[in-house]
N, C-alpha and C positions, 0 to 999 in steps of 0.2 A: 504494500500500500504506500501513497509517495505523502509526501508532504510537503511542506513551506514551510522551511525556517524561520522568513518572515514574521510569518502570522504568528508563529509558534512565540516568537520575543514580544510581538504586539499581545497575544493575548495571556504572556506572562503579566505583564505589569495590570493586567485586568483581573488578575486573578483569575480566569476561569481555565488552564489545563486541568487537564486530567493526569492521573499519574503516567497512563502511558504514553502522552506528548508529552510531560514533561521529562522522562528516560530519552523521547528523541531530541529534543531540546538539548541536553545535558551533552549526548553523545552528538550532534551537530556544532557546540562550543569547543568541542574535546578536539576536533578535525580539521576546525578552522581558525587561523589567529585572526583573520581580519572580521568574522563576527564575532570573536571574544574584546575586541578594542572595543567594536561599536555598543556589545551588549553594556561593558564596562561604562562607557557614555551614556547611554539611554538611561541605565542604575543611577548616575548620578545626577543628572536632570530629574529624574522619577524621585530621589530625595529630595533636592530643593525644591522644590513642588510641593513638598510634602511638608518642608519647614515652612514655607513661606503660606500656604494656605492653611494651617492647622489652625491659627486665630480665627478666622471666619469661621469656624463652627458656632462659637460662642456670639455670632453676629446680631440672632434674635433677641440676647438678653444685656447686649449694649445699648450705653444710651443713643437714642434716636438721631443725636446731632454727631455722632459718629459713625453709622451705618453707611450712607455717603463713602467715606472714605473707604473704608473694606468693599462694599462692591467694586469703587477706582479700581480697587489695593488686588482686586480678584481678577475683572477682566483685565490688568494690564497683565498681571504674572501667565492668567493663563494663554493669553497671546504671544508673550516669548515662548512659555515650554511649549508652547506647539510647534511653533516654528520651529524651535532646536529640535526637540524629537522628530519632526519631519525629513530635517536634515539628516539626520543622524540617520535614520531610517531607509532613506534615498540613498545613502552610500551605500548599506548591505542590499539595499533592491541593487543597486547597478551590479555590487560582488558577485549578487546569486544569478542574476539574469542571464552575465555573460559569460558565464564561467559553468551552467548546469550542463552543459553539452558539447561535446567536442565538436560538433556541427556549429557551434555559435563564432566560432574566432573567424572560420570561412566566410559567414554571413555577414559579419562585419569586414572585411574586407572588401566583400561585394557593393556593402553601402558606401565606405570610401571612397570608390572607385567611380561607382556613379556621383560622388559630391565633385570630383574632379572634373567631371564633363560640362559642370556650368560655370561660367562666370569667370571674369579671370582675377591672378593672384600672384602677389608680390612675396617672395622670400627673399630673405637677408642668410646670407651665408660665411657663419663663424668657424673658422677652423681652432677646436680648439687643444688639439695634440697633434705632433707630428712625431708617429715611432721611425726613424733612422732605418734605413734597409743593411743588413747584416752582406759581408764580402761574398760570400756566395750570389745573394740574391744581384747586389750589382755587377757581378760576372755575365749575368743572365739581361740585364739590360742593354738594350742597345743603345749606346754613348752617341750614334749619330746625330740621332734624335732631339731637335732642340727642347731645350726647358720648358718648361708649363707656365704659363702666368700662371701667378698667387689666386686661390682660391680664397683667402682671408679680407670679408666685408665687399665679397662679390653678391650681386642685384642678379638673381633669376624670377622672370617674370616667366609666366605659364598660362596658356589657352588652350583646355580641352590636350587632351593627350598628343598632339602632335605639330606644338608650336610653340617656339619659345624665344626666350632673348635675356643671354646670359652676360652683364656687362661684370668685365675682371679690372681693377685697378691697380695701377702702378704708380707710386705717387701722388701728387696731388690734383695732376691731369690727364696723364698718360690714362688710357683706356684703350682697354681690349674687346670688343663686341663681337661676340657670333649669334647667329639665329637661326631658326627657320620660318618658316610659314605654311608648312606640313605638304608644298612640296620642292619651294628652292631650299637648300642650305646657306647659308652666307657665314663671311666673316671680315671683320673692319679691324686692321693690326693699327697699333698705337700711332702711326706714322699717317694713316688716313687710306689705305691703299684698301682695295675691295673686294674681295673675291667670291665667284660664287658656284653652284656646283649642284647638278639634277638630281642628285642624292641630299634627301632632306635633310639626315643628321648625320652628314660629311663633315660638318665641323663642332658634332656632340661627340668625339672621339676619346679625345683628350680630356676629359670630364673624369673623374673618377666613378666606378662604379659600370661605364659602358660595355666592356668586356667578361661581365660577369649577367648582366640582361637584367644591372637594377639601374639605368642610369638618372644624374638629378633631373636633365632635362625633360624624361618621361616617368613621372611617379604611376601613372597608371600601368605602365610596363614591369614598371619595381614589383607592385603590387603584387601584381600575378604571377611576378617569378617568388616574390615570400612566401605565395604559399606551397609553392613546388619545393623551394630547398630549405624552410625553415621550419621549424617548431614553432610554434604561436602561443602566447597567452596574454590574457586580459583583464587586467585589474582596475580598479578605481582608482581616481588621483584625487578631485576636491569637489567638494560639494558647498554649491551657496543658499541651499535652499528654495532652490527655482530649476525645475526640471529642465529648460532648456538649456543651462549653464552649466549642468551637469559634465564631468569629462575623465575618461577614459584613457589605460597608455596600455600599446597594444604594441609586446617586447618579443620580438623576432628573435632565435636563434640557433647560429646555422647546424645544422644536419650534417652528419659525420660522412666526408668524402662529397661536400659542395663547395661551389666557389663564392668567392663575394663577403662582404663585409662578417665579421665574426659575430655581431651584435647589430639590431636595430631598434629604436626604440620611436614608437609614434604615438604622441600626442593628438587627441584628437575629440571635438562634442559628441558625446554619446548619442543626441536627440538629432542633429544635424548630420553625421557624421564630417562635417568640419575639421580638415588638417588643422592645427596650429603650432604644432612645431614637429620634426624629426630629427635621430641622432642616427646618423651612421659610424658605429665603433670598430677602428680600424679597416677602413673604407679605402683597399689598395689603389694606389695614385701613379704609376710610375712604378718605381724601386722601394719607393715609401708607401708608410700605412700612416694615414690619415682618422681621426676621429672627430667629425664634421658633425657642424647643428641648422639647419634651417629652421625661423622662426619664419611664421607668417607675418607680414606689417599692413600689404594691405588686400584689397580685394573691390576697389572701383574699377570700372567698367577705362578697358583701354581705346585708344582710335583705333578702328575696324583696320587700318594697315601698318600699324604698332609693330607684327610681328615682318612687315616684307622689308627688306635692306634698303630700300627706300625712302623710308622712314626717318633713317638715321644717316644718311648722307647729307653730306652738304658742300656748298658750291666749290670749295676749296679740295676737294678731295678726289685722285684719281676717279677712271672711268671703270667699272666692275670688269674684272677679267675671271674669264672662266677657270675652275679648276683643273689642274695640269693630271694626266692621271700618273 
């Protein structure tokens, strides 16, 4: 026979289990630490509540020019412990919802995936470890190969899964742009020079993560390949006591004998499924492993030709030459 935890904690503090919900209760705290914090919180809410209204009994046998103040004194208390008990409540529903089923972590992915197909969105990209590649591994690099712009306090902007525009800084004007527009590739080197190339993401290469089929420039590609090469699971992160603010971190990790990042970690609105941040932990770059955050900043509506290299040309700047193959 199944049950609800939930219920089981709500209708503890009501008094009415029975003894043999309250065996499963018992044994549901025993299995979980993150209902034993919340039950531990709801206890203490459920005492001051209990301290704070225990004077209102005696309300009828108070003088009359006090009764006033104790109903104040009653609906304000019971307006916060609602609130908090709701709160409180709302993080073990998010625990138990997303977590009753091993079907549930896929499901959610599914709705991130469609949150990325509307609307476009600005991440800010903080790099913030760089592990060193060991002498072997730079044996195995090709030294032809020029350097990578710095990926640290680089601007990816994102349209539907297959358009984007990644500006990389170097100083305090130099700028490195590349893009697509889901079907030129482009890219604008610091110098002003233009190139462009019938393969969309001919210049999402150099991106960390492209060679493994998570790259930044396509999170809905990412997507799909976390659930092929990773372990999934889903926990609660904060609760403000408004169900749409609710939010969820959904911790990726890899699968023995896959490639790609060793950890990922996505923040994300439970109600909306709304990105708003992502960590890539050890996120191969090169010879180096990277451990990289994209935070979301915005998500207004871009000019309809934002993403074509036309955009960002200007009159000073060579004429677009084709990719060389």
């Amino acid at each position: 026979m199944s049950f609800d935890p939930l219920l089981l904690v709500s209708r503890y503090f009501d008094g009415d289990l029975s003894e043999e919900e309250l065996q499963r209760l018992e044994t549901a705290l025993n299995s979980s630490d993150q209902l034993r914090k919340a039950f531990v919180q709801v206890a203490l809410i459920h005492e001051k509540l209990s301290q704070e209204l225990t004077p209102l009994g005696f309300e009828s046998s108070a003088p009359e020019s006090q009764r006033p103040h104790y109903a104040e004194r009653y609906t304000r208390w019971r307006s916060t412990i609602v609130f908090l008990a709701t709160s409180v409540l709302l993080m073990i529903g998010v625990f138990l919802v997303l977590n009753r089923n091993p079907l549930i972590a896929s499901q959610e992915i599914t709705r991130l995936i469609q949150s990325l197909s509307i609307g476009d969105r600005l991440y800010r990209i903080d790099v913030e470890q760089i592990a060193l590649p060991s002498q072997k591994q730079l044996e195995r690099y090709d030294r032809s190969r020029p350097p990578k712009p710095s990926l640290d306090g680089a601007e990816l902007y994102l349209r539907r899964a297959d358009q984007f525009v990644l500006k990389r800084y170097s100083g305090s004007k130099s700028v490195f742009i590349t893009g697509s527009d889901g079907q030129i590739g482009w890219a604008i080197a610091s110098d002003g020079s233009i190139r462009i190339s019938n393969e969309a993401y001919e210049f999402s290469r150099d991106l960390p993560g492209h060679e493994h089929s998570i790259p930044l420039a396509n999170l809905t590609q990412g997507l799909t390949q976390i659930q092929k090469a990773y372990a999934i699971q889903i926990v609660p992160v904060s609760s403000n006591g408004v169900q749409e603010d609710q939010e969820a971190m959904l911790i990726a990790t890899k699968k023995r004998g896959q490639r790609g990042p060793k950890r990922i970690e996505m923040q994300y609105q439970v109600q909306t499924g709304r990105i708003v941040q992502i960590r890539f932990i050890e996120m191969p770059y090169g010879p180096e492993r990277l451990t990289v955050r994209l935070t979301l900043i915005d998500e207004d509506n871009l000019p309809m030709d934002f993403f074509r290299y036309s955009y960002h040309q200007t009159a000073d700047r060579p004429k677009a030459l084709p990719q060389q193959e």
